[in-house]
Each structure stands twice: as C-alpha cells, then as structure tokens.
LONU-150341 format. One record per residue (C-alpha): residue in three letters; y, x, z. Coordinates in nm, 3 decimals. Each point is the difference from the previous one (the first is absolute). Layout:
BEGIN
SITE / residu / north / east / up
SITE / ALA / Y / X / Z
...
//
This chain:
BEGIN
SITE / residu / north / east / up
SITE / UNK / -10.370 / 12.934 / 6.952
SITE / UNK / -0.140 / 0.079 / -0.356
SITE / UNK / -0.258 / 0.307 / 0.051
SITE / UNK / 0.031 / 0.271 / -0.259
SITE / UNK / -0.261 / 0.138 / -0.252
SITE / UNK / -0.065 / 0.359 / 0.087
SITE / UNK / 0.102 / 0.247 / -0.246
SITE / UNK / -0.356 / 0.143 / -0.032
SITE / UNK / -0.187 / -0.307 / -0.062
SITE / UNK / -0.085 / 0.028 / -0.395
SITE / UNK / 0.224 / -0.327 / -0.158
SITE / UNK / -0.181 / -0.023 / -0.352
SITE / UNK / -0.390 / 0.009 / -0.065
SITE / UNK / -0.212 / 0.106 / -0.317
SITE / UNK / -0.160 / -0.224 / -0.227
SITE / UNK / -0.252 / -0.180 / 0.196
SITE / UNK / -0.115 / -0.241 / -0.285
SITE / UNK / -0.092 / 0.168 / -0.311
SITE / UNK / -0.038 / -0.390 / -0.125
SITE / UNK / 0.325 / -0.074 / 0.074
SITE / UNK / 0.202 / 0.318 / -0.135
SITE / UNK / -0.244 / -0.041 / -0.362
SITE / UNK / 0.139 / -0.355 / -0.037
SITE / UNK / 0.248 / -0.059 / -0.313
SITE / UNK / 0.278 / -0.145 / -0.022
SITE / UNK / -0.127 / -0.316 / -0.104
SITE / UNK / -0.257 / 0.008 / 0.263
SITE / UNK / 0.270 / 0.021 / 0.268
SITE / UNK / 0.167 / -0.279 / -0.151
SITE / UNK / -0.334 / -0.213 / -0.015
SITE / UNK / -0.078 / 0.095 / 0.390
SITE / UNK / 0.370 / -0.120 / 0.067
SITE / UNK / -0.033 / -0.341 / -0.166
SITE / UNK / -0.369 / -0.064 / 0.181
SITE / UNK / 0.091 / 0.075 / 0.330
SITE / UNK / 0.364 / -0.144 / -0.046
SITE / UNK / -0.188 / -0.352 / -0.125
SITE / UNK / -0.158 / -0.045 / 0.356
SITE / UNK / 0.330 / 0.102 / 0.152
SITE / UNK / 0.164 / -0.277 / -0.203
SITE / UNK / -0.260 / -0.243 / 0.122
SITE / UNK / 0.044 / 0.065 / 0.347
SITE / UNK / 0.333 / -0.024 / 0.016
SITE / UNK / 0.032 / -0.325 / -0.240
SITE / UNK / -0.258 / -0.200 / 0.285
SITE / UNK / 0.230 / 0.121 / 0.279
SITE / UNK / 0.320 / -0.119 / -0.123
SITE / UNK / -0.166 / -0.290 / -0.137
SITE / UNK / 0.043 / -0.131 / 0.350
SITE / UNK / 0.370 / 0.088 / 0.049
SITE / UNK / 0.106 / -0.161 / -0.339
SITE / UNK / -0.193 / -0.303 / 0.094
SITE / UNK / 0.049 / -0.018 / 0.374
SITE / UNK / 0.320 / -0.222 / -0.020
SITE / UNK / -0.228 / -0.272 / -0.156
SITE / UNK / -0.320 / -0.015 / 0.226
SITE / UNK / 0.163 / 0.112 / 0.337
SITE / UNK / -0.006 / -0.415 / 0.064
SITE / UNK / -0.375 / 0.038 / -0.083
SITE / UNK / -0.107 / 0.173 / 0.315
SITE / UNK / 0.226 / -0.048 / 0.244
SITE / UNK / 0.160 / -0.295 / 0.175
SITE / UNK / 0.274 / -0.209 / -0.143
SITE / UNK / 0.361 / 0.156 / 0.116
SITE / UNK / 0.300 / 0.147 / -0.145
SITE / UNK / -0.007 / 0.226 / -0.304
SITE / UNK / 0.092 / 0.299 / 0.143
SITE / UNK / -0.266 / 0.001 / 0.321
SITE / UNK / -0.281 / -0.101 / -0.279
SITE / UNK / 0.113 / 0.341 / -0.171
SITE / UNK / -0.017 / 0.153 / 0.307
SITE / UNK / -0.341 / -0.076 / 0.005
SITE / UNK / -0.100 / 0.131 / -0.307
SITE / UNK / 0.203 / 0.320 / 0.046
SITE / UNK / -0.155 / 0.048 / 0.330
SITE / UNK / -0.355 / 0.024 / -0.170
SITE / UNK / 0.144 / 0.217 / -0.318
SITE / UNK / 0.109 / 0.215 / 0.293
SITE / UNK / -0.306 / -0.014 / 0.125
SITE / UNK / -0.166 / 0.104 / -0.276
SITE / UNK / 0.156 / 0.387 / 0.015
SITE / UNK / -0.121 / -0.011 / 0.338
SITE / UNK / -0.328 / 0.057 / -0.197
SITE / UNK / 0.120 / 0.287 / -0.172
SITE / UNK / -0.060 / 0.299 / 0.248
SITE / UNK / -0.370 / -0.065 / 0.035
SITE / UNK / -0.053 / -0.112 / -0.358
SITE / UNK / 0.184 / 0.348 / -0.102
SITE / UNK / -0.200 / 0.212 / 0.254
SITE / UNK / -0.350 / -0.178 / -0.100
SITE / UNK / 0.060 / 0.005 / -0.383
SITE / UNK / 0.189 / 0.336 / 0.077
SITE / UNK / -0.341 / 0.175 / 0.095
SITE / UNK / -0.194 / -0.165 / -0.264
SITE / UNK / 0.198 / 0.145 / -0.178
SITE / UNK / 0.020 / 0.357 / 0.102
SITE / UNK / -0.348 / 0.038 / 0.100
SITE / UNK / -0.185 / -0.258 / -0.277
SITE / UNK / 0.287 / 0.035 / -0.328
SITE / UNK / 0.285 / -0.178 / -0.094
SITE / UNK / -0.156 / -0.195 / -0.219
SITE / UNK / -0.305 / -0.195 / 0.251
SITE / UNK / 0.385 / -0.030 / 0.231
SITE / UNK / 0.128 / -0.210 / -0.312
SITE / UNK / -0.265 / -0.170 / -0.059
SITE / UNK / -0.060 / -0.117 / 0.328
SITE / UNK / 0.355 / -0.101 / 0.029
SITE / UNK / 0.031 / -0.213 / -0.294
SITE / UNK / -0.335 / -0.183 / 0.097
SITE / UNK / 0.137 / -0.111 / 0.317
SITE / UNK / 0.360 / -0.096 / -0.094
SITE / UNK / -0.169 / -0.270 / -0.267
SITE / UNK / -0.186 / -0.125 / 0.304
SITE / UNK / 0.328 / -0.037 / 0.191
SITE / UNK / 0.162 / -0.213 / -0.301
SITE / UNK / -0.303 / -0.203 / -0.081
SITE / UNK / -0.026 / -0.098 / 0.381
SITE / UNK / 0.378 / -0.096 / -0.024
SITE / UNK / -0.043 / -0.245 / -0.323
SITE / UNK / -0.294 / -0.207 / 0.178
SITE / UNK / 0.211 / -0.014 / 0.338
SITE / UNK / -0.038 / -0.356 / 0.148
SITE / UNK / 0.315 / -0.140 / 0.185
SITE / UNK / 0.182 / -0.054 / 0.277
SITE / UNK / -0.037 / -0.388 / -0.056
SITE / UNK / -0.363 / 0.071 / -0.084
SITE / UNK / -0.118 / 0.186 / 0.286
SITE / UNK / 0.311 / 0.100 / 0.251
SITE / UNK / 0.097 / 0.329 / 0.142
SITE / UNK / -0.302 / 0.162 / -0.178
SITE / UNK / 0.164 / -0.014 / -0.295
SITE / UNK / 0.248 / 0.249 / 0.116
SITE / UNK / -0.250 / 0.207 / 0.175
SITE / UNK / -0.168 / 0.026 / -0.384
SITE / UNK / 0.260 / 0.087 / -0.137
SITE / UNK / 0.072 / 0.281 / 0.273
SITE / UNK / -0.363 / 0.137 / -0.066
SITE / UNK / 0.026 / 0.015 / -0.395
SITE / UNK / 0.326 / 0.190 / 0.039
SITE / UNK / -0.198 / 0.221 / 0.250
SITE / UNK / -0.200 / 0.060 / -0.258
SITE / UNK / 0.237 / 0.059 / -0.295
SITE / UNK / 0.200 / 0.247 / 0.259
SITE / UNK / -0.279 / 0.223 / 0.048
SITE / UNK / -0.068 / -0.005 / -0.382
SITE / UNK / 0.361 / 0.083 / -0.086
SITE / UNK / 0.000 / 0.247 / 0.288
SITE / UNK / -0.280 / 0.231 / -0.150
SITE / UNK / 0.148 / -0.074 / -0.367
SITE / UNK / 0.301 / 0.157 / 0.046
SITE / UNK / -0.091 / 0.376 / 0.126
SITE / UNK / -0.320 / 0.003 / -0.224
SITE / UNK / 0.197 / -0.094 / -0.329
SITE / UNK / 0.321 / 0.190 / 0.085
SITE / UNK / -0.238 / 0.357 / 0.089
SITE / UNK / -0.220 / -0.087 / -0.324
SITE / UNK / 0.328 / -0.067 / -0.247
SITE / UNK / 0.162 / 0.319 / 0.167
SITE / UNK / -0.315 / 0.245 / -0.044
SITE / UNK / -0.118 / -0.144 / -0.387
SITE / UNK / 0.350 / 0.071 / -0.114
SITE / UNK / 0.099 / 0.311 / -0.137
SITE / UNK / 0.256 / 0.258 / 0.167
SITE / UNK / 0.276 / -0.013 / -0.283
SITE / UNK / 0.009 / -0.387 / 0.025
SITE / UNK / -0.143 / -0.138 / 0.319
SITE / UNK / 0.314 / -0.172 / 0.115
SITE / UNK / -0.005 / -0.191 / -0.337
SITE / UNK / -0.384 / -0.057 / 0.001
SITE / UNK / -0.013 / -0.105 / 0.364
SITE / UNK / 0.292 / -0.261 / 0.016
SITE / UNK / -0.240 / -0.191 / -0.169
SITE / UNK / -0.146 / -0.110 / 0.308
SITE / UNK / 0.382 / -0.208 / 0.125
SITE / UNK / 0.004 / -0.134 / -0.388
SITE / UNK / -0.328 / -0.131 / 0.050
SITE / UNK / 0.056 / -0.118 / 0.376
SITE / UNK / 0.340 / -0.154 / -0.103
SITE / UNK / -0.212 / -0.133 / -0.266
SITE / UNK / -0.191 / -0.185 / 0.209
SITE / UNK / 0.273 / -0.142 / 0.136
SITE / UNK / 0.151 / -0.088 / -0.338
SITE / UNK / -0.329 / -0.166 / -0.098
SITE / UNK / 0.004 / -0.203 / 0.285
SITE / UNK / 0.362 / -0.162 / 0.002
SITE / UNK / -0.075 / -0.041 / -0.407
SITE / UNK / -0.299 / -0.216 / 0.107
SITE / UNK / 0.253 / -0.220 / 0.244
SITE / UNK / 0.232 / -0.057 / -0.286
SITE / UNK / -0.249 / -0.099 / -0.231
SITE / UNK / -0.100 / -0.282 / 0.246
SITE / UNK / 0.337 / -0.058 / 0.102
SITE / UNK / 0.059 / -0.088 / -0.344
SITE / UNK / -0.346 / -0.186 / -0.064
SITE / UNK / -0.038 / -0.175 / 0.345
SITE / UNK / 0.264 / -0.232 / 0.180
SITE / UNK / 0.055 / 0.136 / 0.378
SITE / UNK / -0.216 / -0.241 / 0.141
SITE / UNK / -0.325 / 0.106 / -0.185
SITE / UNK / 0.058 / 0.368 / 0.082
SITE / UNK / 0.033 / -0.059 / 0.349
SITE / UNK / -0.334 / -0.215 / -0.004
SITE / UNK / -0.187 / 0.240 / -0.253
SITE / UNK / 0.168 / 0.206 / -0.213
SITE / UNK / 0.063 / 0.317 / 0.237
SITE / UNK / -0.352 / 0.075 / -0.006
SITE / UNK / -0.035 / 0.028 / -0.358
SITE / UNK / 0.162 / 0.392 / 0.039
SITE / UNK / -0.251 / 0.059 / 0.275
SITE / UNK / -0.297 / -0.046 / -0.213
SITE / UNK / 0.155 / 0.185 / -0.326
SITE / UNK / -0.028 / 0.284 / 0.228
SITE / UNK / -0.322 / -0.024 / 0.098
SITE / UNK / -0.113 / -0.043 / -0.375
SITE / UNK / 0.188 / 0.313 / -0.092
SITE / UNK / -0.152 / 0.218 / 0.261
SITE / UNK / -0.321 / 0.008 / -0.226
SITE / UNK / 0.208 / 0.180 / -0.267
SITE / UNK / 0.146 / 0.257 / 0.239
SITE / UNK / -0.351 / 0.047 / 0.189
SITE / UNK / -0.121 / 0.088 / -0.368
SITE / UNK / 0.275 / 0.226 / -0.094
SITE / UNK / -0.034 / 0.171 / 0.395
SITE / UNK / -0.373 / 0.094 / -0.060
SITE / UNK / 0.063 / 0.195 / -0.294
SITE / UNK / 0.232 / 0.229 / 0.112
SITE / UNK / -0.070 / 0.372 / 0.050
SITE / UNK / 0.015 / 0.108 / 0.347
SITE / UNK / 0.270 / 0.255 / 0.097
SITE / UNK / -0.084 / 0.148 / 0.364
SITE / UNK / -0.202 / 0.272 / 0.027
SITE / UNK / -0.375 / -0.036 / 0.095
SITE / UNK / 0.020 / 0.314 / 0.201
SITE / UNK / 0.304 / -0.140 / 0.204
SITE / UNK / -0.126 / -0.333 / 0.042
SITE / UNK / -0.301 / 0.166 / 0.179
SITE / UNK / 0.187 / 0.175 / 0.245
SITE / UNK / -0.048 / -0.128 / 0.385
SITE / UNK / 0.384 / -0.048 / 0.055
SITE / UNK / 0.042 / -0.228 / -0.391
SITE / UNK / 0.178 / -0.296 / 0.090
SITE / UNK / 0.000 / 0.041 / 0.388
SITE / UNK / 0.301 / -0.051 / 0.224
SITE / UNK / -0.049 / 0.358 / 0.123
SITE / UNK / 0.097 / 0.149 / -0.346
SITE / UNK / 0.319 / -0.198 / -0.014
SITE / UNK / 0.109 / 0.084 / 0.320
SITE / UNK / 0.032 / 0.369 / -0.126
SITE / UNK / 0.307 / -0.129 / -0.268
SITE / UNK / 0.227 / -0.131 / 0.319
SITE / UNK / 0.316 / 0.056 / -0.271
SITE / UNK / -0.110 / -0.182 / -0.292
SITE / UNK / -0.143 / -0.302 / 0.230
SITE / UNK / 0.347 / -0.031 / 0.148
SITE / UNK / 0.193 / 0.072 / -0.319
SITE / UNK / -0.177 / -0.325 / -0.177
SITE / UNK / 0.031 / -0.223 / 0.349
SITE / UNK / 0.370 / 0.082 / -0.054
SITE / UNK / 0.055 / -0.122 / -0.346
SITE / UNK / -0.231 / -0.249 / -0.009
SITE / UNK / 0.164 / -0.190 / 0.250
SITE / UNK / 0.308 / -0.024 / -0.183
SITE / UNK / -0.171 / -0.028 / -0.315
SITE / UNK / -0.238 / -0.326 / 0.016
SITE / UNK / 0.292 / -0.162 / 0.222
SITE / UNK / 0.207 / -0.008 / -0.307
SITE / UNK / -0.224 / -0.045 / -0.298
SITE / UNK / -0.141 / -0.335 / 0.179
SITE / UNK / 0.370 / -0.097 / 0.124
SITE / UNK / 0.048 / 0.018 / -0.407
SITE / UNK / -0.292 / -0.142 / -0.130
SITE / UNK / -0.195 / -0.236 / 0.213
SITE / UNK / 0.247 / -0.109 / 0.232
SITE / UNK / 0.301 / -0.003 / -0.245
SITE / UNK / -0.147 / -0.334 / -0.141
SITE / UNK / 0.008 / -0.146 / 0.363
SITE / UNK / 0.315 / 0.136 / 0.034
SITE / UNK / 0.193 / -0.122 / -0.275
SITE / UNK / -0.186 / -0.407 / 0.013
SITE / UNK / 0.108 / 0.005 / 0.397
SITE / UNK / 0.328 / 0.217 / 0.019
SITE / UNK / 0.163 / -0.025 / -0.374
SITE / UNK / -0.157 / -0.365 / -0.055
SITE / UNK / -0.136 / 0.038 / -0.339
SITE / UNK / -0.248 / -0.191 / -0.126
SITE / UNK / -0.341 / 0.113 / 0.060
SITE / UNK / -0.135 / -0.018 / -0.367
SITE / UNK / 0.367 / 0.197 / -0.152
SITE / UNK / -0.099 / 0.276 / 0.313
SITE / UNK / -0.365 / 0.059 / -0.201
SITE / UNK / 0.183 / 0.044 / -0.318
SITE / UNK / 0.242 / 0.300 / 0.158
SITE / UNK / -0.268 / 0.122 / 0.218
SITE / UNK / -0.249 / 0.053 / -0.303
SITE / UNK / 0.304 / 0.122 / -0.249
SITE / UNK / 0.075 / 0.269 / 0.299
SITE / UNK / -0.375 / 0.067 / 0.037
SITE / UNK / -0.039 / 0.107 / -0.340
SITE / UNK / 0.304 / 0.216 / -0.031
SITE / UNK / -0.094 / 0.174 / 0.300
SITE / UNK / -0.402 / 0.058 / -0.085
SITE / UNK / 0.116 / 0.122 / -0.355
SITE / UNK / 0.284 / 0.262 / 0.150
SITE / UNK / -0.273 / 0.156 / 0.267
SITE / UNK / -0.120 / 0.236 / -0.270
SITE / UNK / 0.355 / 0.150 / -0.053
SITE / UNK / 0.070 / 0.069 / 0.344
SITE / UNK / -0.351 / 0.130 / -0.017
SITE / UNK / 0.038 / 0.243 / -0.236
SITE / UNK / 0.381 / 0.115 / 0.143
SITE / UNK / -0.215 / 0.159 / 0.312
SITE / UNK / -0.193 / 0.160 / -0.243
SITE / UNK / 0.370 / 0.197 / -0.052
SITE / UNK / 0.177 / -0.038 / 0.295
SITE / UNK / -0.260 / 0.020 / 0.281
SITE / UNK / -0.116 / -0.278 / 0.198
SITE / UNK / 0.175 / 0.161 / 0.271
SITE / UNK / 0.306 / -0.129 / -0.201
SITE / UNK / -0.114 / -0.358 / -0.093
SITE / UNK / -0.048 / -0.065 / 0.380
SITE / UNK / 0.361 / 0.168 / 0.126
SITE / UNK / 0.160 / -0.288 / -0.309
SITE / UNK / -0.225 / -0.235 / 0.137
SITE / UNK / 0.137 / 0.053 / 0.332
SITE / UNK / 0.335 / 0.019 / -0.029
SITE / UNK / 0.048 / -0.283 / -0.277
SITE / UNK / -0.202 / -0.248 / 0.253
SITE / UNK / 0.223 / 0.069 / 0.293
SITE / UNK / 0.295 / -0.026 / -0.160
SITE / UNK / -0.064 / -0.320 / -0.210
SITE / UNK / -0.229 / -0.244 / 0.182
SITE / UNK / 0.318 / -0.166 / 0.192
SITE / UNK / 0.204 / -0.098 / -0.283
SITE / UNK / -0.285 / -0.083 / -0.238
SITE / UNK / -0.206 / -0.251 / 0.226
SITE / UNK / 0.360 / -0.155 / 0.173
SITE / UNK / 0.109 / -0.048 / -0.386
SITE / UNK / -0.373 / -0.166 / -0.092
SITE / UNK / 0.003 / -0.196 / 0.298
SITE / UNK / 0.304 / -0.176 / -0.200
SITE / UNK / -0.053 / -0.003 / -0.300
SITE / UNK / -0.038 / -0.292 / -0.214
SITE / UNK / -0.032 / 0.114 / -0.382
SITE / UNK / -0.350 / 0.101 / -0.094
SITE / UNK / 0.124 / 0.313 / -0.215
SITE / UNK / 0.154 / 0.126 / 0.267
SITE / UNK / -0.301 / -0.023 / 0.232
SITE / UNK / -0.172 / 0.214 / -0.250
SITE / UNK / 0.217 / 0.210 / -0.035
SITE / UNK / 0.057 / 0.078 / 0.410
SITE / UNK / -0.367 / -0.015 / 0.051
SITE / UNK / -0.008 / 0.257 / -0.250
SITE / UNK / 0.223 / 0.262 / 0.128
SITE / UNK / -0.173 / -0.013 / 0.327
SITE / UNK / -0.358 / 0.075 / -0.182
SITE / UNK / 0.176 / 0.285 / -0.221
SITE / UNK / 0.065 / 0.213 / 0.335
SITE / UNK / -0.356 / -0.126 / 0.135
SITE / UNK / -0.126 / 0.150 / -0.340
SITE / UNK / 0.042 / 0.348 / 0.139
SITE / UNK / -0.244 / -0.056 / 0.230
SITE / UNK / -0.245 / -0.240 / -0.147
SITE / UNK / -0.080 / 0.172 / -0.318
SITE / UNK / -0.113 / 0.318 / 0.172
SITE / UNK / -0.139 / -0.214 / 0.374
SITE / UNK / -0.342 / 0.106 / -0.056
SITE / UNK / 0.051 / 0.338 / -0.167
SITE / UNK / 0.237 / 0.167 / 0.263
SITE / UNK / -0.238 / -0.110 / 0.257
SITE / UNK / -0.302 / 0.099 / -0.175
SITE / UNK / 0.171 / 0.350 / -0.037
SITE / UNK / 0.027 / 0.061 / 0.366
SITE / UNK / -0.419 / 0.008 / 0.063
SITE / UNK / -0.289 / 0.180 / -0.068
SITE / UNK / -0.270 / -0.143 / -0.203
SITE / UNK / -0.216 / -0.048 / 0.336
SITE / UNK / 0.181 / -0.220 / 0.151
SITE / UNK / 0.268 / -0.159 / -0.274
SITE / UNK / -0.102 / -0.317 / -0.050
SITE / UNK / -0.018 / -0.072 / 0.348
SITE / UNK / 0.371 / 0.205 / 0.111
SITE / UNK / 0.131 / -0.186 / -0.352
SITE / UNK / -0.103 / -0.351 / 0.155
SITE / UNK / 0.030 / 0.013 / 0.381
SITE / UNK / 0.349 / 0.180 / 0.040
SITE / UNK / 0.077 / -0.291 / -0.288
SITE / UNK / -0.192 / -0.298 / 0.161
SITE / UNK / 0.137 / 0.066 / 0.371
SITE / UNK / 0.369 / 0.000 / -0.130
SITE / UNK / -0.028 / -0.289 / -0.257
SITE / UNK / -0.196 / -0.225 / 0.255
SITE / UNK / 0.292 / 0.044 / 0.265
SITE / UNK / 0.266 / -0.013 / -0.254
SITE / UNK / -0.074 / -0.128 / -0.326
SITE / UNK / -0.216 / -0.270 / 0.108
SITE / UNK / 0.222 / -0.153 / 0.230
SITE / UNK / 0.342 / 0.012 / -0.225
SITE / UNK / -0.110 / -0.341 / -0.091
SITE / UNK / -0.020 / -0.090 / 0.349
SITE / UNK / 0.316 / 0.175 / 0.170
SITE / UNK / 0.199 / -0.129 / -0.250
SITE / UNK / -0.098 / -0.386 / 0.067
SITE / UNK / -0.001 / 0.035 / 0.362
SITE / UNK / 0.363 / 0.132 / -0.037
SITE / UNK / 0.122 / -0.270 / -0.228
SITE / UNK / -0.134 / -0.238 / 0.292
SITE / UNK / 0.149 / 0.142 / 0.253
SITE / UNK / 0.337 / 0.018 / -0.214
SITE / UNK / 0.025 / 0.326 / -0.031
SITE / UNK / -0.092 / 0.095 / -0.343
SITE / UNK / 0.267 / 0.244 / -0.113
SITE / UNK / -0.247 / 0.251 / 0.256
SITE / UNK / -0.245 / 0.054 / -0.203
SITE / UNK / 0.201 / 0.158 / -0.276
SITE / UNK / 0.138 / 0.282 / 0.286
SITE / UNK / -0.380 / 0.032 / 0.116
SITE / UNK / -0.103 / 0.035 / -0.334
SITE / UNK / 0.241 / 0.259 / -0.090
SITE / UNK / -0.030 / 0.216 / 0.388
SITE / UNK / -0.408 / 0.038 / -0.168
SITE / UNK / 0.123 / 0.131 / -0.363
SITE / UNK / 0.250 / 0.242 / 0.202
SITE / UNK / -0.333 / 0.112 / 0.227
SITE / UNK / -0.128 / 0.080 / -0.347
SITE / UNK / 0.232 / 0.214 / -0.128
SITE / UNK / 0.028 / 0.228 / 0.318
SITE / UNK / -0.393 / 0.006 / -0.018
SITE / UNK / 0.052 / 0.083 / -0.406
SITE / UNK / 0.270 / 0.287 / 0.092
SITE / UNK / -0.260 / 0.148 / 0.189
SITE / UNK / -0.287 / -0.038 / -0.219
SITE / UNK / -0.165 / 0.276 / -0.200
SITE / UNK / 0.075 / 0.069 / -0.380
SITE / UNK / -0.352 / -0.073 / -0.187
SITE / UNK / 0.082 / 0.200 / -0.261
SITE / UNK / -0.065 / 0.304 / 0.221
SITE / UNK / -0.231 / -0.134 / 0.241
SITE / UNK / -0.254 / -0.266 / -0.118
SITE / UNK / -0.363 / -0.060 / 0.112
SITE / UNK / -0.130 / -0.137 / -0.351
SITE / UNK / -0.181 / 0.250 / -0.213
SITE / UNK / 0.131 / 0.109 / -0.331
SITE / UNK / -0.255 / -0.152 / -0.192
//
C-alpha cells in the first residue's frame, strides 16, 4: 500500500543555490545541452549493442538456431539492467553528497570503458565460452554506468531548468537518450549500406562500439564545465545521499516503482525490441527494419519537447493519467496488427502511434520523478525507484518476449505488456499534482 505524505511536512523549499536561480536564460539552455551531450553518449553505447546484437550474437556463442543465439544476447542486455540498482545507488550518492556534476562525469568515463572493451572482444571461435563471459562483464560495466546516468542527469536537467518551462527544458534528457538510440541504428544503416552481411558479422559491428568511445571525450569535456546545481550546505549534511533519507519519502518511492514498471516495459517493447520483433514475427528484411526503426526514432526524439512543454500546462499529473490510459487500451491491437504487417509505411506508422501515447510519459520520465524528492536525496530516489523497476521490467522485455515466441505463445506478451501500463495508470490516479506540491526550488 502507497504511504501518504503528511500534511505538515513542508512540500516546496527556498532557493538553495543562489548560482543556480542567477543563471539566464541562455545559461539554462547551455547547462541543458552539456549535461544532455553525456546523456546522449550513454545512451548511444548502450543501444549500440541492441542494434547490433542480431549480427554478432554468432560471435560469442555456439552455433544453433537464430532465435536461441538471440536469446543469448538478450539474456546479457537483460543482464545489463541487473546493474542498474547498484550503479544508481553508487552514482546516486556521488551525486547527492559530491555534486551532480563529479556523478556525470564519473558516469560517462566508465560507459566509454564498457564500449571500448566491447569493440576489442575476441571470439567465441577465438577463445570459447570466455568470449561470452566478456561480453557479460563489459555490459556489467556499461549497466552500472547507465544506472548512475540516468538519476544524476534527470535530477540535474530538472533542477537547472526554470519553473515556467521545466517540462520543456527537461524532456531534453528522452530527446537526447532516444538520440542515442537514433545515432546508433543510423550507424547500422550506414554499414548496412557500405558492408555486405558477411563483413559486418566478421567486423563491422564493432565499428559503433568504438565511435562511442571516441565521443565520450567530447561529452567528458562538455560535463566538466558545467555549473553545479546542489547545494554545498545540503550536500554536507550526514543523511545526503543515504538510504536513511529516502526511506522518509515511502510515497514518492512507490509512486515511481509504479510507473516505471509500466513505463520502460513499453518504450523498449517499441524501440529495441520492435526491430527483433518485426525481422522474426512480420519477416521483414533486416536492413528495410533499420530504415523504419531510425525514421520512427527521429519522429519520436523530435516530438518529446512538445509533450514536454504540454505538462508545463496541463500538469504532469495529466501527461501520466493519458499515458496510462492510451497504453492500456492500445498495446493489443497495435503490436497483433505489427506482428502482420508487411508494408514498411505502415510499420511506421503503427510503431508510431504506440510511441505517441508513450510520449506522455517519456518526455516528462525524469522530471515527474525528480519532482517527488528533496534535494538530499534526489538523485539517488530519481535513480533507484527508476533502476529497480526498469531492471525487472524494461530490461527483460527483450527477453520475455523471445522466450514467449519460443514457447509459441507470443500474442502474451502484448496482454502482459498492457496489465503493466494499466498498473500505471491506477498508480498515476493516485499520484500527487506537482503543480501544488513539488520538491524543486523556484529558482
């Protein structure tokens, strides 16, 4: 049962950095695009290895059938979020006791380390089952990063940004992080279209891994010039960034477990899994399925800031009860009808009503969650409550959804899909309205 927020306890704060509130508008902007860089550079290295999974999965793991190789590789993507609860609760108090921006850079440092490993990977006709063990541990790796990105970035977008427009400013961290994923299938088409099969499958799929090493240099530059928004005093206090604080905000905790779940299970059945989905289940042709997947990608990154700004009007309150109920009432008919379809307009087109209703959520994920904290333990509450629910159900879409398919049963995972939206519009009903009661300062 969802614990409530006693009436007494004080729901806004003053200003508690005079650096922050004397920003300009401009500044705000620049602090967005700095940290939002990093973000996109996270996020572009772990995709990479979704978009390029259906070519190496024969790389490091024994010859069988398709489907079990991409079992494989899902199992270890899966993995991966496994990663995310102690890379969100270690970055998390970094973050809340040291600043956002050491958190950032720390993150970014270690995702590039995760990639790089992943490019240099011998075999498993080189040197066995240690190739897949490797590969395990550089995911490991690049889970933890992604883990301590995600709470850091989403509190530090969410406290820069101005009152008047921080549902606009802030969904700037989804157009970045869908960026990333954008960036990454437009690297597979380009080699798709510059490589045979053959060549990517022997070498090509690690030419994305070490692109995103090489651009981690940018974002670690951009990351260390950025002004710090938490409060000295705050960070000094003995309970910063401590599970002890964040037990005292029961509601809020619970509230984000709720919509998370829902949440990541549906933005990865769209994005990363939906190119699986429509090569295995619709039997399109792997190199058309890029070209719709990046087409949808953009649309979607460019529409975040719209949806954005609407909570900015409506309330996120709002965004998340449309999220909800659009989800739970569409996720049947749209995956049964992609699961057929054969034209690749209409792919994009399906795909693309799906992401429209996850819009509601996406454009505000960090934000709403953000909202819900205090400053001395955000960044942590932001990334735990959000690692715990995407490991469980966002990392594994990938994997439920194969291991239904081979136990011919896939038309399931659309109805358990769906049951986890509907869990996220009860927990949205009963949400709080952040226009009356948000933890961010008015700076």
């Amino acid at each position: 049962m969802v614990a409530s927020i006693p009436e007494d306890r004080p729901l806004t704060a003053p200003i508690q950095n005079a650096a922050v509130a004397a920003l300009s508008t401009r500044g705000r902007i620049f602090a967005i695009v700095g940290s939002s860089s990093g973000n996109l550079v996270e996020w572009y290295d772990f995709y990479t290895y979704a978009f390029t999974s259906i070519y190496f999965a024969g790389a490091f793991f024994p010859k069988g059938d398709r489907t079990s190789q991409l079992l494989a590789t899902a199992g270890i993507f899966a993995v991966g979020f496994l990663m995310r609860p102690i890379g969100s609760w270690v970055f998390g108090r970094i973050a809340d006791r040291h600043g956002r921006r050491t958190s950032m850079v720390l993150s970014v440092l270690m995702m590039c380390a995760g990639s790089l490993a992943i490019a240099v990977l011998p075999t498993y006709d080189t040197i066995g089952t240690a190739a897949g063990v490797l590969l395990l541990l550089a995911r490991l790796v690049q889970g933890l990063s992604v883990g301590g990105e995600y709470g850091t970035s989403a509190t530090y977008m969410s406290e820069v940004a101005a009152r008047g427009n921080r549902g606009f400013l802030a969904s700037f961290q989804y157009v970045t992080l869908i960026g990333g994923q954008l960036l990454a299938s437009l690297v597979v088409v380009v080699l798709e279209l510059t490589l045979s099969g053959d060549e990517i499958r022997a070498w090509g799929w690690r030419v994305p891994f070490v692109i995103g090493a090489v651009a981690a240099v940018v974002a670690l530059y951009l990351r260390r010039s950025l002004i710090e928004t938490s409060s000295e005093d705050v960070r000094k206090s003995k309970d910063a960034g401590t599970i002890r604080a964040l037990l005292q905000h029961p509601r809020a905790f619970m509230t984000v477990l709720g919509f998370t779940a829902g949440g990541s299970l549906i933005f990865y059945t769209y994005t990363t899994y939906m190119q699986k989905y429509l090569v295995n289940t619709a039997h399109m042709a792997t190199s058309t399925v890029s070209l719709v997947m990046t087409a949808v990608l953009f649309v979607y990154m460019v529409v975040q800031p719209l949806f954005g700004a609407l909570s900015d009007r409506i309330g996120r309150r709002n965004n998340m009860l449309a999220f909800g109920l659009l989800t739970t009432l569409s996720t049947v008919p749209l995956l049964g009808a992609i699961g057929t379809v054969t034209n690749p307009f209409a792919a994009f087109g399906l795909i693309l009503c799906g992401l429209a209703a996850v819009s509601f959520y996406t454009a505000i994920s960090g934000l709403v969650k953000a909202e819900m904290f205090p400053m001395s333990c955000r960044a942590l509450g932001v990334g735990l409550s959000y690692a715990i629910a995407n490991a469980v159900f966002g990392g594994s879409a990938e994997y439920v959804a194969l291991w239904l398919k081979d136990a011919g049963i896939e038309g399931w995972f659309a109805w358990y899909v769906t049951a986890l939206c509907a869990i996220a519009f009860i927990v949205a009903i009963l949400m709080p309205d952040s226009r009356s009661k948000s933890m961010i300062e008015d700076n």
